[in-house]
MOPAC internal coordinates of N, CA, C and O (Angstrom, degrees):
PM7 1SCF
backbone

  N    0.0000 0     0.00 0     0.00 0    0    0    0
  C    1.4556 1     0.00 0     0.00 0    1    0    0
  C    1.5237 1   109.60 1     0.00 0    2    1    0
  O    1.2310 1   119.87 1   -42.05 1    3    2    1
  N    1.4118 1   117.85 1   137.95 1    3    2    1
  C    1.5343 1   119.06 1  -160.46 1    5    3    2
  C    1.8810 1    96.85 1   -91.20 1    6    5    3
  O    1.2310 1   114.67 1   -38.62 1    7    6    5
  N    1.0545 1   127.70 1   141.38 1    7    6    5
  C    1.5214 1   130.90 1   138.74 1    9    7    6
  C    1.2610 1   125.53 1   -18.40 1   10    9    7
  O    1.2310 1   125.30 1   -80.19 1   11   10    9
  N    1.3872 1   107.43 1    99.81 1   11   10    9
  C    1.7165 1   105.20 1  -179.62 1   13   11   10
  C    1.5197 1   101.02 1   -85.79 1   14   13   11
  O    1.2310 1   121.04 1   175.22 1   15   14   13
  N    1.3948 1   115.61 1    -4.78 1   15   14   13
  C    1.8098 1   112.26 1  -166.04 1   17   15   14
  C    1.5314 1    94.01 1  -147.78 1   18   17   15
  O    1.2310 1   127.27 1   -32.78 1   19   18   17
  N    1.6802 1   103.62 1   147.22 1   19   18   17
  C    1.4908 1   113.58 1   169.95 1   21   19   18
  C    1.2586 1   100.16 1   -80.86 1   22   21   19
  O    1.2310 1   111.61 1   -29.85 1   23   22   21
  N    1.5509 1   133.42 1   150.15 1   23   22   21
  C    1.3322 1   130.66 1   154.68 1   25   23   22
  C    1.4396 1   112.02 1   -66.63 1   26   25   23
  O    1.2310 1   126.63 1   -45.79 1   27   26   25
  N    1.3179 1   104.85 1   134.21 1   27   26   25
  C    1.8028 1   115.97 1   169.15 1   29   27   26
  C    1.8356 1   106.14 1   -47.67 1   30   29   27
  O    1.2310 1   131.89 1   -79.72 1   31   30   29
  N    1.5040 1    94.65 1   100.28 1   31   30   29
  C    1.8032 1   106.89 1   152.53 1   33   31   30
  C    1.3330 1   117.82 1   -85.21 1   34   33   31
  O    1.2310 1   133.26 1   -42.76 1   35   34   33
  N    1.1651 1    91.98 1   137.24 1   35   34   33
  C    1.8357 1   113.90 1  -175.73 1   37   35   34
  C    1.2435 1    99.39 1   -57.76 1   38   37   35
  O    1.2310 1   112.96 1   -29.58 1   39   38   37
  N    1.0408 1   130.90 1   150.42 1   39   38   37
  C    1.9854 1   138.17 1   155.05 1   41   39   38
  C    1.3993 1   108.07 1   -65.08 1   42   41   39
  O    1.2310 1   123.84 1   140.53 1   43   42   41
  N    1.1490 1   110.25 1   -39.47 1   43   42   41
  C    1.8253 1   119.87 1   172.87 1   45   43   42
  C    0.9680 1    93.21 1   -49.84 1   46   45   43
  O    1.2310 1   102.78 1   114.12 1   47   46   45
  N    1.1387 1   149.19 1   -65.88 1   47   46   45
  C    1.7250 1   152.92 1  -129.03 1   49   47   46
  C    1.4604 1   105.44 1   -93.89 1   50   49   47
  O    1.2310 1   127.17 1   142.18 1   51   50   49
  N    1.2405 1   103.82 1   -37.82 1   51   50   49
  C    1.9601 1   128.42 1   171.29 1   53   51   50
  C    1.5853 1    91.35 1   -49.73 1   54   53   51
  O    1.2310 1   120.74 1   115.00 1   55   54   53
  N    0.8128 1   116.19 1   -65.00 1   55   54   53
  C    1.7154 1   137.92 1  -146.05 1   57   55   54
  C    1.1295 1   105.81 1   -89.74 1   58   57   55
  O    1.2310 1   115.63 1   140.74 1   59   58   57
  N    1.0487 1   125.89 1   -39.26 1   59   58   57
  C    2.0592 1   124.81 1   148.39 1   61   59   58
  C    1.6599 1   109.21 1   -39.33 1   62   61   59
  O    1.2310 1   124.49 1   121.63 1   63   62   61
  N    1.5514 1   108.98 1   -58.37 1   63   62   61
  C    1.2481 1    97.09 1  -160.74 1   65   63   62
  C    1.6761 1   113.20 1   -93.69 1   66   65   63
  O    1.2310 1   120.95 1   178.77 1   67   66   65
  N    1.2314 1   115.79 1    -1.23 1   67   66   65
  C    1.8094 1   118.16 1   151.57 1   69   67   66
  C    1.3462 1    91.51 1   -77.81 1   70   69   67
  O    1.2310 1   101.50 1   136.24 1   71   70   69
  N    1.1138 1   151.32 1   -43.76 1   71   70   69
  C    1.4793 1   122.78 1  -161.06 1   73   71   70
  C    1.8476 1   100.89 1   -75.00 1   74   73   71
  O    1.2310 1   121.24 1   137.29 1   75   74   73
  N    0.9377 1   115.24 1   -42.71 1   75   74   73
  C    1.9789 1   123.28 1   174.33 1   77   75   74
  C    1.8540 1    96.49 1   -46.20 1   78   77   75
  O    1.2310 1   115.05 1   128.02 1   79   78   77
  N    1.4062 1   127.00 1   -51.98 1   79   78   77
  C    1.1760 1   127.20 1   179.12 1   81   79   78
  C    1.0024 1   132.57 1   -55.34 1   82   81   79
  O    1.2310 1   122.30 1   133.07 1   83   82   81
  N    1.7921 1   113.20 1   -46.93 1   83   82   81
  C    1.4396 1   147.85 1   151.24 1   85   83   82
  C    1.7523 1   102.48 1   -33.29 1   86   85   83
  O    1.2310 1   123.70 1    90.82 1   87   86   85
  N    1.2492 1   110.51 1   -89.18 1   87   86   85
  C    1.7075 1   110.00 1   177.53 1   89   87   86
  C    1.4015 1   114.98 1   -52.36 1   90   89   87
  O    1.2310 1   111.74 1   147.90 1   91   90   89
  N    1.6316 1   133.16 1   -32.10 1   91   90   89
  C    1.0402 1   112.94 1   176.82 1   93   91   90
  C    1.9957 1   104.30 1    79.15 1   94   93   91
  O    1.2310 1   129.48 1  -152.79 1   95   94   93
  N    1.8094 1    99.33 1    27.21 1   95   94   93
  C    1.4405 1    84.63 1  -179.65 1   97   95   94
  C    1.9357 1    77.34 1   171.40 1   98   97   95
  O    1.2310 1   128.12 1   -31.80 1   99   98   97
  N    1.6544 1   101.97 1   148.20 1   99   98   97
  C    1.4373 1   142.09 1  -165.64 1  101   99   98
  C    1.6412 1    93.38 1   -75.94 1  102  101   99
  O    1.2310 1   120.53 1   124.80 1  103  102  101
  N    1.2277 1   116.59 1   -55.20 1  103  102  101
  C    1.3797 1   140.14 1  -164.19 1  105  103  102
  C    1.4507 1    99.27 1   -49.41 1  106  105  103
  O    1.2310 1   132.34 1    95.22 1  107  106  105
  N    1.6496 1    93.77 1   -84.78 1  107  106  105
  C    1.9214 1   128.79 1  -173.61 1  109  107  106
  C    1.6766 1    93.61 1   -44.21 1  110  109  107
  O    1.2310 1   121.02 1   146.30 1  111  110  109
  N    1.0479 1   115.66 1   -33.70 1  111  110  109
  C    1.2063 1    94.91 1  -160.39 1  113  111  110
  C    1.5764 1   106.51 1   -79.97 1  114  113  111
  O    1.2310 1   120.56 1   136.03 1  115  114  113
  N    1.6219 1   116.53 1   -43.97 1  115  114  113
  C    1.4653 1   123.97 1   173.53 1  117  115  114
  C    1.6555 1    98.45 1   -41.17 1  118  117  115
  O    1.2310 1   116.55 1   122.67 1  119  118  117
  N    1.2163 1   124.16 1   -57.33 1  119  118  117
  C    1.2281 1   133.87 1  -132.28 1  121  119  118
  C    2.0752 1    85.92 1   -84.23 1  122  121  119
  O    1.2310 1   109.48 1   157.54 1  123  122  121
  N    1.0097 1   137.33 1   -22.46 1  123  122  121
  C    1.3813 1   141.40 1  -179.40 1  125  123  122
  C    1.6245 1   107.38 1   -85.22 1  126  125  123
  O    1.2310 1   132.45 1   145.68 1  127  126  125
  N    1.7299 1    93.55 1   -34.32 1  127  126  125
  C    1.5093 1    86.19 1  -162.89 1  129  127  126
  C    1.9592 1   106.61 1  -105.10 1  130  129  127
  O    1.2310 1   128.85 1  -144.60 1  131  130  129
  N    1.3702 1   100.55 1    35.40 1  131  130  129
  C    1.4047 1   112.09 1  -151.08 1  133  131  130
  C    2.0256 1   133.87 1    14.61 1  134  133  131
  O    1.2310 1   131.21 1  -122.25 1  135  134  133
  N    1.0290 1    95.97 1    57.75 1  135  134  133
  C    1.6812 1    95.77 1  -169.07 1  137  135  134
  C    1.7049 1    88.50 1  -147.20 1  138  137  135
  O    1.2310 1   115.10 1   -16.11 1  139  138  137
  N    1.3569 1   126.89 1   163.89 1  139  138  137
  C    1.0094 1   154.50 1  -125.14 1  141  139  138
  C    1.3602 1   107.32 1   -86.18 1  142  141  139
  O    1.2310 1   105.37 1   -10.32 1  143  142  141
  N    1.3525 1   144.69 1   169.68 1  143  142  141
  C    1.0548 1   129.72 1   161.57 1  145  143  142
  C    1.6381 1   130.96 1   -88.06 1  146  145  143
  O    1.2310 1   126.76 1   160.94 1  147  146  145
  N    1.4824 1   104.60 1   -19.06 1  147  146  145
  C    1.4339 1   130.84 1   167.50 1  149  147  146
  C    1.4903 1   103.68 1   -69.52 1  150  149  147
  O    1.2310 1   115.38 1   130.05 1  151  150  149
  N    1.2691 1   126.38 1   -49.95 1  151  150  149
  C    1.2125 1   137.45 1  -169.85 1  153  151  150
  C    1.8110 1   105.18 1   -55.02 1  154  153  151
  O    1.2310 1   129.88 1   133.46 1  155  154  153
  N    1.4660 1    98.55 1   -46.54 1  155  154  153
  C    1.5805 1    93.68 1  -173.23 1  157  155  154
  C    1.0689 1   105.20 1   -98.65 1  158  157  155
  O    1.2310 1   111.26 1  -161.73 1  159  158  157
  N    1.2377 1   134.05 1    18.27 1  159  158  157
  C    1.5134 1   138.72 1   149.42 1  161  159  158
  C    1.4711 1   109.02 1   -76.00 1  162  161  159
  O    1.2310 1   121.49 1   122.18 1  163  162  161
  N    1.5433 1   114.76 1   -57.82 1  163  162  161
  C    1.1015 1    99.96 1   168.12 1  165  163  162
  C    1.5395 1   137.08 1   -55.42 1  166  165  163
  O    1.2310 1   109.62 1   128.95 1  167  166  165
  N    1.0083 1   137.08 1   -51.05 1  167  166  165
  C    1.5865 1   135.42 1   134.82 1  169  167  166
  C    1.0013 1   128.70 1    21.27 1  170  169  167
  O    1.2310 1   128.99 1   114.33 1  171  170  169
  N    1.4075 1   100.28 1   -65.67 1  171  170  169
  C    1.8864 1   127.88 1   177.50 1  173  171  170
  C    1.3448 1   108.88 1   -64.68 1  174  173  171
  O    1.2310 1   128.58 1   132.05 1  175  174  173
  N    1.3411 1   101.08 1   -47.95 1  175  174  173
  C    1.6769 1   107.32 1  -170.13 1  177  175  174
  C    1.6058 1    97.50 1   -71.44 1  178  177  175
  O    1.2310 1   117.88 1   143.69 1  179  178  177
  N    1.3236 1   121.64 1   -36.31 1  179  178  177
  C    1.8016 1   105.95 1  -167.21 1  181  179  178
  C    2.0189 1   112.73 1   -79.22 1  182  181  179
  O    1.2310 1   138.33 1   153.90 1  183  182  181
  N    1.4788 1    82.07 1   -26.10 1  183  182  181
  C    1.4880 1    94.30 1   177.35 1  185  183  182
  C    1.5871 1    93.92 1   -33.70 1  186  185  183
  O    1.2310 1   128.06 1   107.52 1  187  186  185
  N    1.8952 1   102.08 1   -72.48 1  187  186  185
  C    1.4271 1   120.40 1  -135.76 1  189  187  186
  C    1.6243 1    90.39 1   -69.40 1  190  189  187
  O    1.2310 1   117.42 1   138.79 1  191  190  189
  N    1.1732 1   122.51 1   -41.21 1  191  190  189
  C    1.3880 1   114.49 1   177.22 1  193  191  190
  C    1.6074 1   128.12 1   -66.98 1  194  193  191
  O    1.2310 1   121.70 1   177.76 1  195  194  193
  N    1.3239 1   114.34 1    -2.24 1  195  194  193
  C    1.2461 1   112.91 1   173.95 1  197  195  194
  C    1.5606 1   114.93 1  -114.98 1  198  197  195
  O    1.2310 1   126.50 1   177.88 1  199  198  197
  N    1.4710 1   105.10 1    -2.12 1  199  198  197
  C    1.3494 1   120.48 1   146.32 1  201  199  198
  C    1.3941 1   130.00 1  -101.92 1  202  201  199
  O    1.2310 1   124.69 1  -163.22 1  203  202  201
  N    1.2120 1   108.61 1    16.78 1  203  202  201
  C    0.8878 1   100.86 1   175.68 1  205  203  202
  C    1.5495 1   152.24 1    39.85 1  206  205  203
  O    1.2310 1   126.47 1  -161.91 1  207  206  205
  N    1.6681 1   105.16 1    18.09 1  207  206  205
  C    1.3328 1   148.62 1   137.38 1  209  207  206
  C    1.1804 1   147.96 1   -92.56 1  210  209  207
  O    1.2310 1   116.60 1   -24.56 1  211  210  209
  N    1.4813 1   124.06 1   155.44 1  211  210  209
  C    1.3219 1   107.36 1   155.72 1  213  211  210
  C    1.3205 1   115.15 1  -115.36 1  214  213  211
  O    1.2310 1   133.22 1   -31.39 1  215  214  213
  N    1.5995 1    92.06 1   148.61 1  215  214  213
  C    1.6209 1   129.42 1  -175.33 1  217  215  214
  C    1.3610 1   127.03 1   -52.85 1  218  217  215
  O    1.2310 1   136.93 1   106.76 1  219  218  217
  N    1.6647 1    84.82 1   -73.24 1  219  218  217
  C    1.6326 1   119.53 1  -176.83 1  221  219  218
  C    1.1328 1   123.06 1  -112.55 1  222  221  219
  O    1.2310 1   112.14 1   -44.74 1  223  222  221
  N    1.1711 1   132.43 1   135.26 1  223  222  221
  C    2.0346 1   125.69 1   161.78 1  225  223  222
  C    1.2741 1    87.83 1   -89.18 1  226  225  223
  O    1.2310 1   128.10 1   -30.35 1  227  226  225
  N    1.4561 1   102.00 1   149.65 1  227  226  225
  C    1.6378 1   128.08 1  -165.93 1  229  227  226
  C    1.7192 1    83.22 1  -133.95 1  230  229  227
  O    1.2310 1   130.11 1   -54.02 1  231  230  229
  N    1.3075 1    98.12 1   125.98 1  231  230  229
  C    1.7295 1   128.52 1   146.92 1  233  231  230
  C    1.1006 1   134.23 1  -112.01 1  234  233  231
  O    1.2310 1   105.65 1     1.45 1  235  234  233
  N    1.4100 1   144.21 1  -178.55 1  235  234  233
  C    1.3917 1   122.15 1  -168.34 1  237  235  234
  C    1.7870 1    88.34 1   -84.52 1  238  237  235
  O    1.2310 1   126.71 1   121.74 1  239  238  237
  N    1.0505 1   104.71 1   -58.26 1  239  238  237
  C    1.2078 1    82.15 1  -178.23 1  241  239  238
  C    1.6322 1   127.26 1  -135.95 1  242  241  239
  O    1.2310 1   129.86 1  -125.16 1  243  242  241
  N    1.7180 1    98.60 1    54.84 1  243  242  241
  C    1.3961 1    94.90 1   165.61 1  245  243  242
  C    1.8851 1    94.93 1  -148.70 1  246  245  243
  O    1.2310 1   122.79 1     2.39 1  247  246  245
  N    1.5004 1   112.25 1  -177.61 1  247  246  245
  C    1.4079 1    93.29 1  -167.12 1  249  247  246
  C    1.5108 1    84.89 1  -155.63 1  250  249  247
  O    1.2310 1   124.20 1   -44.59 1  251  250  249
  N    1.5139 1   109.54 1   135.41 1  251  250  249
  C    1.7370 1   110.06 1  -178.53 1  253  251  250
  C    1.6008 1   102.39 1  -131.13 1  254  253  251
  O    1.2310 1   122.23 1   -26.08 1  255  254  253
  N    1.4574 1   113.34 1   153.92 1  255  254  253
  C    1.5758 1   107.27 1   166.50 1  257  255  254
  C    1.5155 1   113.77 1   -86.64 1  258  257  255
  O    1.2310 1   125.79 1   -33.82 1  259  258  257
  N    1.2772 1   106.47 1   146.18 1  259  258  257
  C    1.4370 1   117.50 1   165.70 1  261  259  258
  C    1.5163 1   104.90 1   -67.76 1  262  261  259
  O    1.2310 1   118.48 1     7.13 1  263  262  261
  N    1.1134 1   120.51 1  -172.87 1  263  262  261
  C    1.3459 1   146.69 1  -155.45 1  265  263  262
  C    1.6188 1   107.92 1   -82.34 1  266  265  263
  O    1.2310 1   128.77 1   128.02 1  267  266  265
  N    1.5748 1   100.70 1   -51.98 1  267  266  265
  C    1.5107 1   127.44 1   167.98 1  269  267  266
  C    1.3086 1   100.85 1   -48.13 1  270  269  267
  O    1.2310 1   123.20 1   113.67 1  271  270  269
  N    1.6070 1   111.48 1   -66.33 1  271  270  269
  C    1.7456 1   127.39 1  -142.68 1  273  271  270
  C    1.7142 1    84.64 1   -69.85 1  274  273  271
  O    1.2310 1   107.63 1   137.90 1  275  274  273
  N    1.1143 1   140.67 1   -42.10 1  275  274  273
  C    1.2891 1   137.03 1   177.53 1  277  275  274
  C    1.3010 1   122.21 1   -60.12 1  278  277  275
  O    1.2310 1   113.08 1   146.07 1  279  278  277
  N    1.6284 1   130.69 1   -33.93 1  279  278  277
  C    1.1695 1   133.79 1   171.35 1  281  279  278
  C    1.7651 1   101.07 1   -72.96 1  282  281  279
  O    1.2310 1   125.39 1   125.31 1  283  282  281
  N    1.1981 1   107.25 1   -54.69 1  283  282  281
  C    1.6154 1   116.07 1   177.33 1  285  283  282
  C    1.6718 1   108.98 1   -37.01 1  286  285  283
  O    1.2310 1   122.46 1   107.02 1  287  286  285
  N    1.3426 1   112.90 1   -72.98 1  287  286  285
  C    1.5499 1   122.66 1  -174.31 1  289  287  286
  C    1.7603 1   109.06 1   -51.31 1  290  289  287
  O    1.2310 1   129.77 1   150.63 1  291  290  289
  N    1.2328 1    98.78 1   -29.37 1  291  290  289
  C    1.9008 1   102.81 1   179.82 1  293  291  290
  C    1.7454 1   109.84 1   -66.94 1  294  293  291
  O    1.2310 1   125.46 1   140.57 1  295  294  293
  N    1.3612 1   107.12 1   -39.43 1  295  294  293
  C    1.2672 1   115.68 1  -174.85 1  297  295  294
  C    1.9316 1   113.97 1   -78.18 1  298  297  295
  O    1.2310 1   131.87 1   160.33 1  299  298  297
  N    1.5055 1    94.68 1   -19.67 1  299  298  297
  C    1.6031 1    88.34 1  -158.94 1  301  299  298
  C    1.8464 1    77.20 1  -103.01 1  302  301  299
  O    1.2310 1   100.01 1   128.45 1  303  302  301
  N    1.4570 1   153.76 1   -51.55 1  303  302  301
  C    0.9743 1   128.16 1   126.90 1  305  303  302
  C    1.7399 1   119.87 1    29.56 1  306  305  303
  O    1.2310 1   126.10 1   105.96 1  307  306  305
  N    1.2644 1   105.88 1   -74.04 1  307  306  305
  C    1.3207 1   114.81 1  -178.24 1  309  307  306
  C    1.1602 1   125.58 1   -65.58 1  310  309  307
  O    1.2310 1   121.28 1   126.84 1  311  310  309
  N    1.4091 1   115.16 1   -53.16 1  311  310  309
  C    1.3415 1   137.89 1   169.76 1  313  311  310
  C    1.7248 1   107.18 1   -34.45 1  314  313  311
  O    1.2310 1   123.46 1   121.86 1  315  314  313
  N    1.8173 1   110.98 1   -58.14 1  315  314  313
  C    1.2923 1   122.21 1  -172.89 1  317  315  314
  C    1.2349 1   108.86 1   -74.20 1  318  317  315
  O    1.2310 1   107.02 1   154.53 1  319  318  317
  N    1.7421 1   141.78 1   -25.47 1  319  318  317
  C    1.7180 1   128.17 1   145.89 1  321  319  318
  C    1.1320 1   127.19 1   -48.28 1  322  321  319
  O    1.2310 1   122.53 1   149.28 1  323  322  321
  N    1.8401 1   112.76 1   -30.72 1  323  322  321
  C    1.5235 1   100.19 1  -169.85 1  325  323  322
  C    1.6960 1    96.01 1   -85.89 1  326  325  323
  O    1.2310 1   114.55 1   156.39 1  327  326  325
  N    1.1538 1   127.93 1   -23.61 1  327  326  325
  C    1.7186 1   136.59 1   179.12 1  329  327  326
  C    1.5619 1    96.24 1   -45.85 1  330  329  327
  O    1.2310 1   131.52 1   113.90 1  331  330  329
  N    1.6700 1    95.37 1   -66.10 1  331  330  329
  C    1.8695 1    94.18 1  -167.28 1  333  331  330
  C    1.7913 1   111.10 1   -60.18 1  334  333  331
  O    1.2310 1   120.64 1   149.81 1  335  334  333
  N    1.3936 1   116.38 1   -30.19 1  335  334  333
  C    1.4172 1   120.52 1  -174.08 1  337  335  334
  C    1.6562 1    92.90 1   -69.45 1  338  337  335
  O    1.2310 1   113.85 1   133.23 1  339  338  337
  N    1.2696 1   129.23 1   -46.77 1  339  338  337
  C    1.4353 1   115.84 1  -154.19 1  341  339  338
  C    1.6557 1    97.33 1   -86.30 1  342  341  339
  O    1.2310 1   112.98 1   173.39 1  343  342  341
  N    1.1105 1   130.87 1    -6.61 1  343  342  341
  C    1.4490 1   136.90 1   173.75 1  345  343  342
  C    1.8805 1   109.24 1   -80.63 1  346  345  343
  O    1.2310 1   121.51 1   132.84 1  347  346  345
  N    1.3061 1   114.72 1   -47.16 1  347  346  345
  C    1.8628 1   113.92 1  -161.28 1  349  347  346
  C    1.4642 1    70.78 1   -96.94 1  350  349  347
  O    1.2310 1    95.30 1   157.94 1  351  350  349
  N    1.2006 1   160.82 1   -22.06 1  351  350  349
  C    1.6403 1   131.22 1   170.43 1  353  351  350
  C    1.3351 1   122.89 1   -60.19 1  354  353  351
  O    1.2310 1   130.81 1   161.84 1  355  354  353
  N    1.8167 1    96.75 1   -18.16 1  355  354  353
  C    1.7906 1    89.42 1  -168.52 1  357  355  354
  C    1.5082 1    95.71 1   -99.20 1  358  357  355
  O    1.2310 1   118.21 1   163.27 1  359  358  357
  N    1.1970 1   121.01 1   -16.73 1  359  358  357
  C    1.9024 1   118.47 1  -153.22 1  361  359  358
  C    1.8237 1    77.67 1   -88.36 1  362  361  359
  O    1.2310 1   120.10 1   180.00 1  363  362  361

């Protein structure tokens, strides 16, 4: 039976994996966002499984977006301007 509904993804989880895109690396990105490097692997991996896509091609050691992961990162991108705009409007 197919998914009539996406499961609710965290914005945190959004924002893990633009920051992995941002560095261009699994590592840089733990290491910016202070939490683990497994941790933001995992992230990546639940993203893609609850979208039921994939994101990223993984190399040993280089990492590119798919086609998806590029439309995806543009939108969640977005998501994180309108966050900062709806935050310095209220302070």
């Amino acid at each position: 039976m197919a998914k009539l509904y996406v499961e609710m993804i965290s914005i945190d989880d959004m924002m893990v994996f633009t920051k992995v895109v941002e560095t261009q690396s699994f590592t840089k990105a733990a290491e910016q966002l202070g939490i683990g490097k497994a941790r933001v692997s995992q992230i990546v991996t639940k993203l893609e499984q609850g979208l039921n896509t994939r994101l990223l091609h993984r190399a040993t050691r280089s990492l590119s977006l798919t086609d998806t992961g590029v439309r995806y990162c543009k939108k969640c991108q977005m998501i994180h301007d309108l966050a900062i705009q709806a935050n310095t409007k209220v302070q």
